[in-house]
N, C-alpha and C positions, 0 to 999 in steps of 0.2 A: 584632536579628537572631539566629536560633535557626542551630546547624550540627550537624553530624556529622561524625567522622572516618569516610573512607570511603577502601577500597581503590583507588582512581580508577586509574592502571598498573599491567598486570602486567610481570614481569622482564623479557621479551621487549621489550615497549615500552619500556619504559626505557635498553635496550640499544640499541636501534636507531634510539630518538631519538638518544643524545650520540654514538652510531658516528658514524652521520651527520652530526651538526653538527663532528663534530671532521674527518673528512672533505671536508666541502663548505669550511670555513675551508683545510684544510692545500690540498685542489685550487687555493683561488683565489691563497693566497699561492705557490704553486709556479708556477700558469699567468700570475700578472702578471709574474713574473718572468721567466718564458720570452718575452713582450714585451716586457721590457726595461723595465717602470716603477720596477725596484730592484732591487739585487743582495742576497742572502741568503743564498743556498744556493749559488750556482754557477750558471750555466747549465746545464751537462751534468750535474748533479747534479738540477735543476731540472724536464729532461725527465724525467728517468730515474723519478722521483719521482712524478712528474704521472703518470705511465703506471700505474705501480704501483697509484695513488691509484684511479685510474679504472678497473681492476680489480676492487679491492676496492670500491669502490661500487656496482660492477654486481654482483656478487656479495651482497652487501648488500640492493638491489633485489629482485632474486630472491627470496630471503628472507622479506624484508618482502610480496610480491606473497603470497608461500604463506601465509604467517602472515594475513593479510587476510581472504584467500578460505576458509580453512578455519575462522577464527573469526567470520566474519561482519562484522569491525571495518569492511568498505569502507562497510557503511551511515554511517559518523560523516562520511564527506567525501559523500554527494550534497547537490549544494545548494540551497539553499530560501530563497527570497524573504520569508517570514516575521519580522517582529521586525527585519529587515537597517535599517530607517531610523533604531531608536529605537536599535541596535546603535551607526551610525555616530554618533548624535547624540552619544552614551553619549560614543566614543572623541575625539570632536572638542570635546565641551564640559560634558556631565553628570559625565567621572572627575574634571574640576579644579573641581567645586561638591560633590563627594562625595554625589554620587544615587546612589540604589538599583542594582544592574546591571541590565541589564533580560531577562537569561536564567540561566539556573543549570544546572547540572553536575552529569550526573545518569553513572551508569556506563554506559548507553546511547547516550547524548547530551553526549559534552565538549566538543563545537568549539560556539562561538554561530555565527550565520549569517553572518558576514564571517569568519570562520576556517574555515568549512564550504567559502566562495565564495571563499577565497584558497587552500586547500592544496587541491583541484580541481584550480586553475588549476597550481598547481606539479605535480600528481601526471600532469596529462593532458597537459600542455604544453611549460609552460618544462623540467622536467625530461629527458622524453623527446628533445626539442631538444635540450638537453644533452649525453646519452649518446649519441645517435644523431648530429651533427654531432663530438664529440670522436674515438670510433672510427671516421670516415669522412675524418676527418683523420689519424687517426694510420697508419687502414691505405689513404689513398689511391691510392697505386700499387696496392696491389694487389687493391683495386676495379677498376682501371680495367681490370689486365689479368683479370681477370673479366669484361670486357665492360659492367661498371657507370660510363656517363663523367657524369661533372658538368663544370658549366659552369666553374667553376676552383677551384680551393685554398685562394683568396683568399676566395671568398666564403664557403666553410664557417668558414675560423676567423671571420669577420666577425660568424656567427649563432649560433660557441661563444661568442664573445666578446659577443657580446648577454645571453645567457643567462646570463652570469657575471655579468656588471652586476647583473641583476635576483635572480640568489639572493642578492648581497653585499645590496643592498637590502632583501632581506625578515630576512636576517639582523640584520640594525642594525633594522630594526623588530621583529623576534618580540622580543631581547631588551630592548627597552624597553618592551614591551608584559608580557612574565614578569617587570615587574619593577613592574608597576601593583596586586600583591594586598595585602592587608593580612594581616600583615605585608608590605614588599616583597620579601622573601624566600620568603613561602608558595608562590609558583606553583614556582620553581628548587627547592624543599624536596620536595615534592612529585615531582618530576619524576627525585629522586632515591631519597628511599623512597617511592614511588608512593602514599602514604597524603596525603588532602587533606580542610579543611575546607570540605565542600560546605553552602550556605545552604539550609534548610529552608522550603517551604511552612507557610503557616498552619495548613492542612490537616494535612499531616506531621506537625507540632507535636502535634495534637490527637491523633492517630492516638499517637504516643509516650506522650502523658500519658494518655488514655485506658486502657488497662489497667492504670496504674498506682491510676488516682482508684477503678476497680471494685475491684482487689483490697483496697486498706483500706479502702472503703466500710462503714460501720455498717448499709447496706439491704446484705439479700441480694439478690445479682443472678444471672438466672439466664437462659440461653438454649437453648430447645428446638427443635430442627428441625421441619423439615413435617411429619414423621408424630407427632410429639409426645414425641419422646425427647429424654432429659435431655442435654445436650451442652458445657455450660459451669456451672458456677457457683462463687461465692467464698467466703469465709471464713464470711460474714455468714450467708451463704442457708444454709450444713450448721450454723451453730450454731444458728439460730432451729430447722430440722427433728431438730436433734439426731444429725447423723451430726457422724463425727469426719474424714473423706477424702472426697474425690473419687468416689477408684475407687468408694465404696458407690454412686452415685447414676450417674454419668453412664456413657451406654449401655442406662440404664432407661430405660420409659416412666414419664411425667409422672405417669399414673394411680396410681401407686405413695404420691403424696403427698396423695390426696385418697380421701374415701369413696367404696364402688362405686357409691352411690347419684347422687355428684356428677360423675360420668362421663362422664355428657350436658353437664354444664353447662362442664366442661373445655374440651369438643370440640368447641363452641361458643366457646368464647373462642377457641379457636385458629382456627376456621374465619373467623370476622370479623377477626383480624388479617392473617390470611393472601389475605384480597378487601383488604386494603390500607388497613384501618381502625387506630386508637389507643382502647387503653385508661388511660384518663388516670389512674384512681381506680377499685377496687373491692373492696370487702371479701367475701374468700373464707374456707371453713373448710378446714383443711387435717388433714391426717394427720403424725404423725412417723415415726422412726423405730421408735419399741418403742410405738406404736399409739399415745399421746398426741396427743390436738387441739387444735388451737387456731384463732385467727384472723390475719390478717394482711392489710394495705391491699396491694392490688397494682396496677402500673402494667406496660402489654406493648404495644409498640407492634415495627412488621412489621421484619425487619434483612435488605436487598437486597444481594447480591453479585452482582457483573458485573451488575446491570438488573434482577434476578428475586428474587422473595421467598424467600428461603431459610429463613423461617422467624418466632419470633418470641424477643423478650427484653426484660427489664424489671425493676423489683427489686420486693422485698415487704418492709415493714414491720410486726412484730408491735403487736398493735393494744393488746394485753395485756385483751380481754375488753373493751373499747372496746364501746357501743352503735353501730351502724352509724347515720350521719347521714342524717337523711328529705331 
């Protein structure tokens, strides 16, 4: 498995995750208390506390809604049916065999599709439930002399107290679930310097090595645009033509590296790459820099960004006066 350190939280998230979690723990131990399932705090200490808490959560809320909306972050929770089976198999029997995950965490994309289809559910529901039955308890009376009557008192704590059940619940599951990374500390680590080892595609992989393999490469490699100007090349490609930089070549046309005469025959190689053909093998004569010729085998096949031919690139090999093969 190939990774990267990657920025994954910024400050903001990170704050407003552990607010929150420290929040949603301090409400629930406050408000069982105020039930009577243990003493702690005091009872009147208990309310007073809980009230507070429930404040600052909505406050909190608020916050977190802005920060959402102005960064875009609400696309990380719409939910998607995608991957969710191989997701659950994952959590129910693949993490205790040590299989692959079957999603990966990209700075776009960090919830997998059952944490996409679970904090939804917290964000549209049980939460709202939450804040909306706790302050219609607390300010009962004076809903009602507002004209707002519910069917009794009893039944809102009954649905605060529903909702409490279920964030205690997901609480005992997020953290045993933050505690499944390898290391099991990396998810908690992370969450704290918001810096994480995300697992790379094969693809990624190649895309990383890939500049590295051209720039030592002993073939010059070179890539020209559609119109035929110079636009890339590496160590190899200016020592064979005898420049000593970059800057001499690239932003020139191509023509620069070959006789006037061989101009047509350029503009043809470019023009069959560019209808989406490969030049596998072909010995051209070239120009240098302070007029010196020579030869070299070249290879130039088409390089597509987003879908379309943007061009072409490939290396050359000097042939050192090589007879070209019949």
């Amino acid at each position: 498995m190939y990774t990267r350190k990657v920025k994954l939280y910024s400050g903001f998230e990170r704050f407003w995750h552990w607010t929150q979690a420290l929040l949603i723990i301090f409400l629930a131990l406050s408000g069982f208390e105020v039930h009577g399932v243990y003493t702690l705090f005091g009872y009147e200490k208990a309310v007073i506390w809980h009230d507070y808490a429930a404040w600052a959560f909505l406050v909190l809320i608020v916050f977190a809604i802005f920060w959402h909306i102005t960064t875009g972050a609400w696309r990380q929770y719409i939910p998607t049916t995608r991957f969710i089976k191989a997701q659950l198999d994952y959590y129910l029997f693949g993490i205790f065999r040590n299989v692959p995950h079957p999603t990966r965490k990209t700075t776009l994309s960090k919830l997998n599709p059952l944490q996409r289809l679970t904090y939804f559910g917290l964000k549209v529901l049980v939460i709202p439930v939450q804040v909306i039955s706790g302050f219609l308890y607390l300010y009962y009376h004076q809903a009602e002399q507002a004209g707002l009557h519910f069917s009794s008192l009893s039944g809102i704590a009954l649905w605060h107290t529903f909702g409490a059940f279920l964030l205690v619940a997901f609480l005992f599951f997020h953290i045993y679930l933050a505690t499944t990374g390898t290391p099991w500390t990396s998810n908690i680590k992370a969450m704290i310097t918001g810096w994480e080892d995300v697992e790379l595609s094969m693809d990624e992989v190649k895309e990383e090595a890939y500049p590295n393999v051209v720039k030592a490469s002993e073939m010059g490699y070179y890539f020209l645009d559609r119109d035929g100007y110079i636009r890339d090349v590496n160590a190899a490609w200016l020592r064979i033509y005898g420049y000593t930089s970059a800057g001499e070549v690239v932003g020139r046309h191509s023509s620069i590296t070959r006789n006037p005469e061989d101009a047509p025959l350029l503009k043809d190689m470019l023009d069959q790459v560019l209808a989406g053909e490969k030049i596998e093998s072909r010995i051209v004569e070239r120009v240098g820099k302070d007029g010196q010729q020579g030869k070299h085998l070249l290879t130039a096949h088409p390089v597509y960004i987003s879908g379309e031919i943007a061009g072409m690139a490939g290396f050359i090999v000097d042939v050192k006066n090589k007879k070209e093969p019949v």
